[in-house]
Every structure is written in structure tokens, then in C-alpha cells.
N, C-alpha and C positions, 0 to 999 in steps of 0.2 A: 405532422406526426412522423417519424422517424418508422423503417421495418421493424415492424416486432419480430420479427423471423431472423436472429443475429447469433451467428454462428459463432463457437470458443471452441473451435477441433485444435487451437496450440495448448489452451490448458487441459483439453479435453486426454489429448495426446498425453501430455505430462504425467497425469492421472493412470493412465493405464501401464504406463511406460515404470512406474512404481511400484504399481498392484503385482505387475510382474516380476518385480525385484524385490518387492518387502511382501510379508504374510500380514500387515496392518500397517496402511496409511494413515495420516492424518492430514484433513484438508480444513487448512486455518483460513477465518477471514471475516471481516466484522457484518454482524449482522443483515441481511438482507440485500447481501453482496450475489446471492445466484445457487449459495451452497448446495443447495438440495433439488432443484432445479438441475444442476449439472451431474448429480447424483443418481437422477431419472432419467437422464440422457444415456448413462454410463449404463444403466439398467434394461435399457429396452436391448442392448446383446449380449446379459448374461443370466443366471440362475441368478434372483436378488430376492435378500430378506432386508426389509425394512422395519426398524426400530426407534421409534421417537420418544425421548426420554423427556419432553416436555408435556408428553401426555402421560395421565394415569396410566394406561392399560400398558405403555413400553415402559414404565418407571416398574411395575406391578410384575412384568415378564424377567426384570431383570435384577429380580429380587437375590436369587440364587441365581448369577450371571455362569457359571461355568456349565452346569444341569441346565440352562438353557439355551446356551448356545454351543455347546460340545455336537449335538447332532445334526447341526447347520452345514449345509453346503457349499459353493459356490461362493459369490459376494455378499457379506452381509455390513448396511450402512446403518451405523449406531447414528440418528441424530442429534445434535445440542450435547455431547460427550461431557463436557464439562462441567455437567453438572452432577456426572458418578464416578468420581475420582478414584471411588474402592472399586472399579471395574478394571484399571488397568494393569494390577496383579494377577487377576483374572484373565484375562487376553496374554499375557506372558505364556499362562499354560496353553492355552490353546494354540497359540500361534509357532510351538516348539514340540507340537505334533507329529511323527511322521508325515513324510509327502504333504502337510499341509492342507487338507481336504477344503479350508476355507480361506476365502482373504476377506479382511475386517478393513471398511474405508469408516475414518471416524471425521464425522463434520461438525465444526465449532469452531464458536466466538476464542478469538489470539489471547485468552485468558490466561493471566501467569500461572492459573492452579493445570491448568489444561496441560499448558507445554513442561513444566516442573515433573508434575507427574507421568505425562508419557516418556520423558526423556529417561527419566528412572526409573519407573518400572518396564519399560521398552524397548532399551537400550541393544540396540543390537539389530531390531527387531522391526521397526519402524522405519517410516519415512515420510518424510514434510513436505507438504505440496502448498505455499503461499498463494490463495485468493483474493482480488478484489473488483470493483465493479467493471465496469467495458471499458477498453483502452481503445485507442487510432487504430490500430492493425482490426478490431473486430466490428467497430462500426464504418469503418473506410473514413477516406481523408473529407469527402463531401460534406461528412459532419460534424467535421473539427470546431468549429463553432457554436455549436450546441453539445457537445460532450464539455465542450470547455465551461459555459453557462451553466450544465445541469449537473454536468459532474457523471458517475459512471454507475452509482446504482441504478440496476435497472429498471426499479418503477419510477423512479426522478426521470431517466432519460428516456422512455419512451412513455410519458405519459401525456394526453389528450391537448395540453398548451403548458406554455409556461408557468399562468399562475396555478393550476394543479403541481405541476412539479416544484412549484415554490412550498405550496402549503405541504406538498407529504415531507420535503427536506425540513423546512421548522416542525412536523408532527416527528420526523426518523431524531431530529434532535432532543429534544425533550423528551421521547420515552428512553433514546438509550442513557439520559442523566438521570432519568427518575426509576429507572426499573435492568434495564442491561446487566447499567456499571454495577448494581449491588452482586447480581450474579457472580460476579467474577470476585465476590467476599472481599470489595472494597466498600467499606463501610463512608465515607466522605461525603456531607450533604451535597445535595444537586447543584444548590445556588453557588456553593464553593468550586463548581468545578466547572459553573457555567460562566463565570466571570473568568477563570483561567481559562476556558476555549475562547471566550472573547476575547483576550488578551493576548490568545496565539495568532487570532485573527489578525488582531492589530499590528504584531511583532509579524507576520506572515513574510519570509522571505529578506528577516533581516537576523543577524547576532541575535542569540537568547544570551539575558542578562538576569539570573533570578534572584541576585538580590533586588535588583530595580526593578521589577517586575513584585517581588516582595513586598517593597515598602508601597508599591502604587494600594495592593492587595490588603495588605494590615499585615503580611505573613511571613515567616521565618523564611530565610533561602533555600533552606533545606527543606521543610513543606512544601515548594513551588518546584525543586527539583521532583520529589516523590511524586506528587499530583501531574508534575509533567510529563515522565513515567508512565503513568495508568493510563492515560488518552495517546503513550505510546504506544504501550503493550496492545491497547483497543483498536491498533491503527487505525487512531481518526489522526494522529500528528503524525509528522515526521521531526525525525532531527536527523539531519545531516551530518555528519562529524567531520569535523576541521581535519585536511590534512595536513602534517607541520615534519620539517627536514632540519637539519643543520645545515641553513643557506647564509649562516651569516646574517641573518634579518628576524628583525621580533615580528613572529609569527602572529594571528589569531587561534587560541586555543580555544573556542568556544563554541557550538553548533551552531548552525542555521536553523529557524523552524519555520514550517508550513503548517496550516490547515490541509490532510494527503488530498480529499476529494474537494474540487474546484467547487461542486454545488455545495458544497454543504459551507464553505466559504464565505461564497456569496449571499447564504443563506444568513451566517451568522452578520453579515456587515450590509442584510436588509438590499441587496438587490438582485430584483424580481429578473431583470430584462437582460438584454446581450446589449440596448441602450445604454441603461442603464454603469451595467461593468465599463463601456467604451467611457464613460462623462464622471467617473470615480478617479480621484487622485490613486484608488490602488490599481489602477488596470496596470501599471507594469510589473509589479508583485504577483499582481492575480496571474498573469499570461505566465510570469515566471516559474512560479508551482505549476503551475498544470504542466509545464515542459519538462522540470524537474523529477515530477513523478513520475511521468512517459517513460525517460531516462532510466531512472534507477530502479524500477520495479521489470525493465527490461535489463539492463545489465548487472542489477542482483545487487544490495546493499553492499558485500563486502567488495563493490568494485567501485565506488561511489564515493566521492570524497567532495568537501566543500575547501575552498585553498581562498588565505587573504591574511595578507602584511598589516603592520601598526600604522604603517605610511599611506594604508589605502589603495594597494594592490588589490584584485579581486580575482578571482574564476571563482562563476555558477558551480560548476561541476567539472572534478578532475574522475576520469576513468582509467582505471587501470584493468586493459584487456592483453591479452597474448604475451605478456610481459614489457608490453609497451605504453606508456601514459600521452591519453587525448585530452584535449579538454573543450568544452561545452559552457558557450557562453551565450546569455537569454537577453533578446532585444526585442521590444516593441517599435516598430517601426517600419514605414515602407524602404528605408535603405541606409540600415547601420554601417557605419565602418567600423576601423580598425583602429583602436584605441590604444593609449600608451598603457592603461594596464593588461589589455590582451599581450603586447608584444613584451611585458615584462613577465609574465607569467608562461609564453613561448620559451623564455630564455631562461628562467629560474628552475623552473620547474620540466626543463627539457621534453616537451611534445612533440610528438610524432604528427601532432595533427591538431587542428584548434577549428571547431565547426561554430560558428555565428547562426542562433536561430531566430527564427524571423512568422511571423504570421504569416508573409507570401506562399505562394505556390513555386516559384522559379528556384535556383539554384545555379549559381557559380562560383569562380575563383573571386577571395578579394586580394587577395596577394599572395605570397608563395607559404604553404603551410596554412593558409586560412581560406574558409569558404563560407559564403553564406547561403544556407539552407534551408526549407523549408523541414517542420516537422517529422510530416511523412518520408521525406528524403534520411534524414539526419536518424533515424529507427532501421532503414532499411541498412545505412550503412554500419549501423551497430549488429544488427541481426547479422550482416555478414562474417563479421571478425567475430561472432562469438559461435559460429557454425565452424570456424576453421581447425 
């Protein structure tokens, strides 16, 4: 069993470093990601009122939301916000108070009603703090193989063996298809959206094609785009978005997608073990998501791009940091080299730097402009370029 005792003072930091700057945060992140957890962290050094809208008694307090929290002090953390959308009219006036006597931290599910309405009624006023489960930098690299198997929520990842953290990710799956996703006033039966997570599973780190994913389904393309949507907005998927130039070359203009958490994954494609993932035809897809999301939930969606030609050129991941483009390419294997689409992809798309990652621990040169690295290496070197 892994330390229960696992320290988030980078998002922790974020957090305050906001509260400082906005008079109402919001801290998004899909269910049972640590929300309120890091909430009581943030609490134990300040004046906090806590307010849970999933209960009667904070539904009941925030009846008349302005008369009840005009005479609050200090920090006060609304939880599950999304589900009193007429309260952020409300928090406009208060948060346009003199001197500010209070900061509002608002924690909830990445609901389209959630961010629609803060962005509008808040405008100005707010600020976005993106959550989700434990990443390498907070459990350390020792447990890169078990972050990768359970994924990053934290009762998956530190719970008692693997087949408990099997059974709570199929029980976190099916309540958030039968009871979450309504929350968020998606009406879309369960079984329709658990054959499209299935289907993301299967598509897991390749082209999204929603017509052909359509006709597998019975369903319009347009349907499969929208449904694919909601499990984005839920950040349980990722899509990647194709970066495309005038290189002279017919681009790919279509996303990549993932299932974001590696357990919930494995989850959906029935395996239990770290065996298990090693003896599946998907273990090079599965290692690839999990680096993928390391990646870009570290260097920030709008820096994150997926690059790939009609001739079958590829990069994992184009980064565009400091005004310079790297790119990030994902191997299974004890010792990948260097590939004629890496070195076209060096040359096309002019990088400054091309990192090969790998399961290992080591790290070197494989040729000039390229290295292969281990995970924890390949984050450290991103963490640096984006402190500069």
C-alpha cells in the first residue's frame, strides 16, 4: 500500500496564489479527485466557512445567498457549486465589495452549466484552478507503476490491493454514468454513454473517427461528436487537437483521444493487474496516455498539440513553450531509437528538442536534438522551461 500521507503543496500553492488575486475561485475537477480534501488543507490557515450544497442544511442556508453570505469573513468554500447556478449573480455582488472582506473558493464537477455561468456572471472576477487526481511529481517516481495501473484518484490509488482499487474504479464508473452525468443537465441514457466510453477505450490513443465510431454505435456523427463533448467537459476523455501548418503536406485534422485516467482505463478494458496491462495488445497505448496526460496537464492544454501527416508521419505530442516547439514522443520499450518519423517531424515541424519516453529510469543522448528519457526526467525538464 502506497503513503496515504501525499503531499499537493504545487496545486496547493496555485490555490492560494489565486485566492490572492481573484475575490472567487473556482476549483474544477471531476468527481472524487481530492476537491474538498484540498479544501481542508487550505482551511486549517485560514478563518473558513464551509458550505455543502449537496446537503439540505447548505441547499436551505443558501436560500437567500446574498443575506447569507454578505456577513462572512475570511474564506468561504461553497461545495458541489454547480448545482446553484442562480448563486453566481449573487457572488458578483459580493465579490465587488470594498476591500473585499471575503474570498469565495467554489469546488465542482468541470460541468458546462458550472463554467458557462461563472464565466458570465464572473467575469472579471474569477479565477480557474484545473484539478485532478495524483500526478509523478506528488507520489514520486517509485510509484510510477502503480499510479500508472490505478490511475490518480485517490481512493483507487491508495487503496488496501489492487483488487479493491479495481472494484471502487468499476463502482466510480457506473455511479458517475447513472447519477454524476445527470447533474451536469445531460439528459443521455447511461447505457449510450457507456458503450461510447468503451469505444474511447478502444480508440484510446489513436485518430477519433465519429462517423465510424457512429455507424459501429447505430448513431448519427454528430450524436457521437456531442456525447464525446460531455465525457470531455467531465474530464474523464481527452482529445488532443491536431496541430496542422502549410507544410506542403496533407495534414491529420482530426484529434487523438484517451481515456485522461490510466485506471479508470484499465478499468473499462477489464484489467485488474500491472500483469495483466504488461500481456494486453493495449499496453503501448495504455503507457502512451498515461505520459500524455503527465505531459499536458503539466504544460497546460493550450500548449499541447498532437502533429501527423496522411503518409503516416507522427508525433505524440508537439509543445509549444517560450516561443519554441519540442516534441514528445511515447515508447514502450527497453531501448527505442530513432525513427524516420521522429527525424521528419524534427525537420518539418522545426524543434528545438525531440524527448523519446521510455519506462526506464536512465536517460541520454540518442543523437543530436534527441534524448531518451525517463518520465520523471522528461517533467523535470518541462517544469524547467516553464519557470523561465
Amino acid at each position: 500500500m502506497p503513503n496515504t500521507r501525499i503531499s499537493r503543496d504545487s496545486l496547493l500553492g496555485r490555490v492560494r496564489t489565486a485566492l490572492r488575486r481573484s475575490p472567487v475561485v473556482a476549483l474544477l475537477g471531476p468527481r472524487q479527485c481530492g476537491k474538498t480534501t484540498l479544501a481542508r488543507q487550505l482551511a486549517d490557515a485560514a478563518d473558513t466557512e464551509f458550505i455543502d450544497l449537496e446537503s439540505p442544511a447548505g441547499q436551505r442556508r443558501l436560500e437567500h445567498p446574498v443575506s447569507a453570505l454578505e456577513p462572512l469573513r475570511g474564506m468561504v468554500v461553497i461545495d458541489e457549486a454547480q448545482l446553484r447556478p442562480e448563486l453566481f449573480p449573487a457572488l458578483r455582488v459580493l465579490a465587488d465589495r470594498p476591500e473585499t472582506p471575503a474570498r469565495f473558493l467554489l469546488l465542482g464537477s468541470a460541468s458546462p452549466d458550472l463554467i458557462k455561468g461563472v464565466s458570465e456572471s464572473l467575469a472579471g472576477r474569477v479565477a480557474f484552478v484545473d484539478m485532478s487526481g495524483f500526478d509523478l511529481s506528488e507520489v514520486g517516481e517509485k510509484e510510477q507503476r502503480l499510479l500508472w495501473l490505478r490511475g490518480g484518484f485517490p481512493r483507487s490509488f491508495l487503496a488496501e490491493d489492487d483488487a479493491g482499487s479495481f472494484a471502487w474504479r468499476e463502482d466510480f464508473a457506473r455511479t458517475f454514468l447513472e447519477r454524476d452525468i445527470r447533474m451536469f443537465g445531460v439528459n443521455v441514457p447511461p447505457d449510450t454513454l457507456r458503450r461510447l466510453w468503451t469505444m474511447v477505450a478502444h480508440y484510446h490513443g489513436q485518430i477519433w473517427n465519429s462517423s465510424e465510431v457512429g455507424r459501429s454505435l447505430g448513431e448519427a456523427h454528430t450524436t457521437i461528436k456531442r456525447h464525446l463533448d460531455i465525457l470531455s467537459g467531465a474530464m474523464m476523455v481527452r482529445q488532443l487537437q491536431p496541430w496542422f501548418e502549410n507544410l506542403g503536406k496533407r495534414q491529420v485534422k482530426s484529434p487523438k483521444v484517451y481515456v485522461r485516467d490510466s485506471g479508470l482505463l484499465h478499468a473499462l478494458a477489464g484489467l485488474s493487474t500491472q500483469r495483466a496491462v504488461e500481456e494486453s495488445p493495449r499496453l503501448g497505448a495504455s503507457w502512451e496516455g498515461f505520459v500524455v496526460e503527465e505531459v499536458v496537464r503539466l504544460a497546460g492544454d493550450r500548449n499541447a498539440y498532437f502533429w501527423g501527416t496522411q503518409a503516416g508521419a507522427e508525433l505524440d505530442v508537439l509543445l509549444l513553450l517560450g516561443g519554441k516547439r519540442y516534441g514528445v514522443e511515447v515508447k514502450y520499450g527497453d531501448a527505442p531509437g530513432v525513427t524516420k518519423s521522429m527525424r521528419i517531424a524534427l525537420a518539418d515541424l522545426k524543434l528545438e528538442h525531440l524527448w523519446v519516453v521510455y519506462p526506464g529510469k536512465e536517460s541520454f543522448p540518442l543523437e543530436r536534438r534527441v534524448d531518451l528519457v525517463s518520465l520523471a526526467e522528461l517533467r523535470e525538464a518541462i517544469s524547467g522551461m516553464l519557470k523561465r
